[in-house]
C-alpha positions as CSV (number, residue, x, y, z in Angstrom):
1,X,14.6,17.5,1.9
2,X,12.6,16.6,5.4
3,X,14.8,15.6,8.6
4,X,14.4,11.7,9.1
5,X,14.0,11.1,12.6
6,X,14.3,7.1,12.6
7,X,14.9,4.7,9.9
8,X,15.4,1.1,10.5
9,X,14.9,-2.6,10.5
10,X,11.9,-3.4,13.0
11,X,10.4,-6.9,13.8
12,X,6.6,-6.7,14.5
13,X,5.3,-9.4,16.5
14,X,2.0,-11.6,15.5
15,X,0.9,-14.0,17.6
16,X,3.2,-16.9,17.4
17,X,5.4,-15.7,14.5
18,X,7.4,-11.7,13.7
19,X,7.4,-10.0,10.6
20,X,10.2,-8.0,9.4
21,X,9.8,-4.2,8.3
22,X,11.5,-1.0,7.7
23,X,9.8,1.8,9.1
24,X,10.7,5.4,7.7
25,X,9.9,8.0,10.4
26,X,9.7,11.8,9.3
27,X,10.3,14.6,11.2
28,X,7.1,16.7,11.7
29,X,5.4,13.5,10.0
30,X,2.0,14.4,8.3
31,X,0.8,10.9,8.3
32,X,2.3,7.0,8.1
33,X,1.9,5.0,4.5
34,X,1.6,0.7,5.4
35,X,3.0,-0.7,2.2
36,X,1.4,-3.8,0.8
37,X,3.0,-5.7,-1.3
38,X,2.6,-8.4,-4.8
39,X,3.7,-11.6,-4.7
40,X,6.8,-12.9,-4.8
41,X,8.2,-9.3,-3.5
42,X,9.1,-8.3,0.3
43,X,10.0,-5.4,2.3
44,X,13.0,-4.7,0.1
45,X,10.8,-4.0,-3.2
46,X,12.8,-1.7,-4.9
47,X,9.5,-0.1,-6.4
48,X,8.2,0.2,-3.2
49,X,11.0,1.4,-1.3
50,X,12.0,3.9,-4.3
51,X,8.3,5.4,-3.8
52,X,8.6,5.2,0.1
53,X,11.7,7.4,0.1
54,X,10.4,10.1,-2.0
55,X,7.2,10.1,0.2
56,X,9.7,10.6,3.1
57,X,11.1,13.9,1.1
58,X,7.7,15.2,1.4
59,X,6.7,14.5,4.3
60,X,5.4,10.6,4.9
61,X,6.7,8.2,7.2
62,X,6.3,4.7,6.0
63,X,6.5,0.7,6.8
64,X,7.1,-1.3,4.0
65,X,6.9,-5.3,5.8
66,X,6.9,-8.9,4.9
67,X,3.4,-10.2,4.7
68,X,5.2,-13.2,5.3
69,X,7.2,-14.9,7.2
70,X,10.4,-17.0,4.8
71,X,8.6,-20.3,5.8
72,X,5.3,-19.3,4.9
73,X,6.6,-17.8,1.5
74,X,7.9,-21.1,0.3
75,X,4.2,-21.9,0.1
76,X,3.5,-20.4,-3.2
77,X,-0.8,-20.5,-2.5
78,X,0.3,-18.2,0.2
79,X,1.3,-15.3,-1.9
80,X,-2.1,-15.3,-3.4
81,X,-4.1,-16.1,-0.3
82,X,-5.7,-12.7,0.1
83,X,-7.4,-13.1,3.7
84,X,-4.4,-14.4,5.0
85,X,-2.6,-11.2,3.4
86,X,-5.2,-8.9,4.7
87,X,-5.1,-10.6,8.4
88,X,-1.6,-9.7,8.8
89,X,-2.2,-6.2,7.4
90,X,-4.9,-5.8,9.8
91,X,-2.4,-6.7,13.1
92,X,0.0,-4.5,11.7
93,X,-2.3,-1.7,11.3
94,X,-3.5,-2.4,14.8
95,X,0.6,-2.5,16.0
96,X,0.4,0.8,13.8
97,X,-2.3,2.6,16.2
98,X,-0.2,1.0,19.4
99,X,2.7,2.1,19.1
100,X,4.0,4.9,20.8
101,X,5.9,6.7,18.0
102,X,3.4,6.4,14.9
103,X,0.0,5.8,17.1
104,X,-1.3,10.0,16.8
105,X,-0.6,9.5,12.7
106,X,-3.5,9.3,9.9
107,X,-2.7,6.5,8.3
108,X,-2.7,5.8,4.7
109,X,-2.1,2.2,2.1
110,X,-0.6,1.5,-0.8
111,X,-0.8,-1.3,-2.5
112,X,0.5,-3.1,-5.0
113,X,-0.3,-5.8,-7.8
114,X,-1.9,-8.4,-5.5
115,X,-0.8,-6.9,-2.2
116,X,-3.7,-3.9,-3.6
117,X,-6.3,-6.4,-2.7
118,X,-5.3,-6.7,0.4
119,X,-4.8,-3.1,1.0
120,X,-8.7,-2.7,-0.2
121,X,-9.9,-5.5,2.1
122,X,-8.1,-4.4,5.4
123,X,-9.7,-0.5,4.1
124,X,-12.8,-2.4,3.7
125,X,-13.2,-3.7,7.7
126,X,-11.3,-0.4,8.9
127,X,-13.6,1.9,7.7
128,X,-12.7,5.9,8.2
129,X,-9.5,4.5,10.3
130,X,-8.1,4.3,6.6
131,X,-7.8,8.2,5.6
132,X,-6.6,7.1,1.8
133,X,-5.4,4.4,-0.3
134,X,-3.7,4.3,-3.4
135,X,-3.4,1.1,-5.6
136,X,-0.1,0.8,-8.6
137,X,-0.9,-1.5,-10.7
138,X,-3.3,-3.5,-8.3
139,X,-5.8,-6.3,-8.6
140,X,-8.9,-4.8,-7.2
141,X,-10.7,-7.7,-8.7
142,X,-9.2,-9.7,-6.3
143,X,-11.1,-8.0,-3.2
144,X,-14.6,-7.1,-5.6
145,X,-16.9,-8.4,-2.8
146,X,-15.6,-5.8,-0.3
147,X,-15.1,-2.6,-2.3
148,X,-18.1,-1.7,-2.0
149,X,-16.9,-1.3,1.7
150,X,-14.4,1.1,1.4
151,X,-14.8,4.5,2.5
152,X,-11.4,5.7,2.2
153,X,-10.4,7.7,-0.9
154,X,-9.3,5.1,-3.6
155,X,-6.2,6.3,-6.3
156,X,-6.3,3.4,-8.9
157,X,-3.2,3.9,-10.5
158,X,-2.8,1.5,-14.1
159,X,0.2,1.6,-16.6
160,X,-1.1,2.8,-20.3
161,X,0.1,-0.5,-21.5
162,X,-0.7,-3.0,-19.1
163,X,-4.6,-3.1,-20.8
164,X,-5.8,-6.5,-18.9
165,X,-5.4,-4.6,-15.3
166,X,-7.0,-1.5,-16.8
167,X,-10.3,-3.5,-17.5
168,X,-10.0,-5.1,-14.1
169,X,-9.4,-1.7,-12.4
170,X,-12.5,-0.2,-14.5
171,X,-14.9,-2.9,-13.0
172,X,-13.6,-2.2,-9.6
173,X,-13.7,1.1,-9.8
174,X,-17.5,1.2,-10.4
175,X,-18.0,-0.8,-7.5
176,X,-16.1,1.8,-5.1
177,X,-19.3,4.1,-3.5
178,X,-16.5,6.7,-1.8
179,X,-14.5,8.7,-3.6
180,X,-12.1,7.2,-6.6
181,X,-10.1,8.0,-9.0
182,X,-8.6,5.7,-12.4
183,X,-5.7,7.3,-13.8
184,X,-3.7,5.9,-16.7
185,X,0.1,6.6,-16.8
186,X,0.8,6.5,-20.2
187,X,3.6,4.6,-21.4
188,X,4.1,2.3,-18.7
189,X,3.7,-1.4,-18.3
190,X,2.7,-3.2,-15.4
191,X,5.5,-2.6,-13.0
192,X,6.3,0.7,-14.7
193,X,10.2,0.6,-15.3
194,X,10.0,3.1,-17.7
195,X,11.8,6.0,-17.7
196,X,10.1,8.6,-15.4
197,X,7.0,6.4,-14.7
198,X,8.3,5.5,-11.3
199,X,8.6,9.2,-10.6
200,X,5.1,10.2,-12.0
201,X,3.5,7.4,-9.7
202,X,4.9,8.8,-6.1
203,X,4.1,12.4,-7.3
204,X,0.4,10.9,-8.0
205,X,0.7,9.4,-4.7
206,X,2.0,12.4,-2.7
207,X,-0.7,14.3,-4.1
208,X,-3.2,11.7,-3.3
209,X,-2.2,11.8,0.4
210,X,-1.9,15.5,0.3
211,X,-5.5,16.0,-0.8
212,X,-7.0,13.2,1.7
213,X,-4.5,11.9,4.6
């Protein structure tokens, strides 16, 4: 297992308002992960912070962070407000590039459910800033105008079993012009609690960043 230099609770201020995140920092770091999350989740995902901590054992710091602050998040229109979601993932990319312990990091996004389209739409205005992305179970379809966009390596990962997000991840992956990938875990339903299929989505993912970050 990889030394963890830092690990914590940070607040990262935007504008008027601070967002809450846990930022994993690895020792010898080969590149920092922004997690993006769906609605109705937060910083303490358990998905997300389950794949976050075995990309730290190989190698990847992380921030997982609250899109929003608790106020906001009582609006429930928020949660599916994708250019509000891909504002703040823009600032905190831009905080990301500041800051004086992750700034000389590639950086890397994953996204999930909804928070995927926001991933693909901050990608989208980035450009080759974003070295990869990888999407679990993401609504693509959500940021279709803009994929076209992307030039960061796209990982479109989609449970066997969850067959509505396939089709949506099919029509966004011919959209993608850079390089992308669909692959079907089999087995697994749309948040992939099933035995294993956690697991087999951060190895995808490590490999993903390997290959590209």
């Amino acid at each position: 297992m990889r030394i963890i230099e830092t690990y914590g609770e940070i607040e990262i201020p935007i504008g008027l308002i601070n967002l809450r995140g846990s930022l994993r920092l690895a020792k010898n770091s080969k590149g920092i992960i922004l997690f993006s999350h769906g609605s109705g989740s937060s910083r303490l995902s358990i998905r997300n912070n389950y794949v976050a901590n075995l990309l730290l054992e190989d190698g990847y710091s992380s921030l997982l962070f609250d899109l929003l602050t608790v106020k906001e998040d009582t609006i429930y229109e928020n949660r599916f407000n994708i250019d509000l979601l891909t504002d703040r993932l823009l600032k905190v990319t831009e905080w990301i590039r500041k800051n004086k312990d992750t700034k000389h990091l590639p950086i890397g996004y994953f996204g999930a459910s909804t928070g995927a389209a926001s991933a693909l739409s901050a990608a989208a205005k980035l450009g080759t800033t974003i070295k990869a992305i990888v999407s679990r179970g993401g609504r693509p379809d959500l940021a279709m105008e803009v994929l076209k966009d992307i030039k960061a390596p796209t990982l479109l990962l989609v449970g066997g079993n969850d067959t509505t997000v396939i089709e949506l991840n099919k029509k966004a992956k011919s959209k993608i012009k850079c390089i992308c990938e669909l692959k079907i875990i089999e087995g697994a339903t749309h948040l992939f609690p099933e035995h294993g299929k956690l697991e087999l989505v951060a190895e995808h993912t490590s490999n993903w960043f390997d290959t590209y970050l």
